[in-house]
Steps between C-alpha positions, in 0.01 A plus 500: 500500500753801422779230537394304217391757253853657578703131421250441186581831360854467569514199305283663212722822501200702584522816730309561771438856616416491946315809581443558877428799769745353752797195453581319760686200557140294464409628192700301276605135596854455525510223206382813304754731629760282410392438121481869430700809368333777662459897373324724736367809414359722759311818392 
């Protein structure tokens, strides 16, 4: 499900903001990964 919301708002230019406790390598798809620029901000 997060892979396709990711690709459809990649091809609408719309952000999408990922908001977790803990990343790991299963928390994003790696079709996802690949498609994004990526800012982390840890606080």
């Amino acid at each position: 499900m997060l892979s396709s919301i990711a690709l459809l708002g990649r091809a609408t230019r719309c952000h999408l903001l990922l908001v977790s406790q803990r990343f790991d390598y299963n928390a994003v798809p790696v079709s996802v990964r690949e498609q994004m620029n990526v800012l982390v901000q840890i606080g």
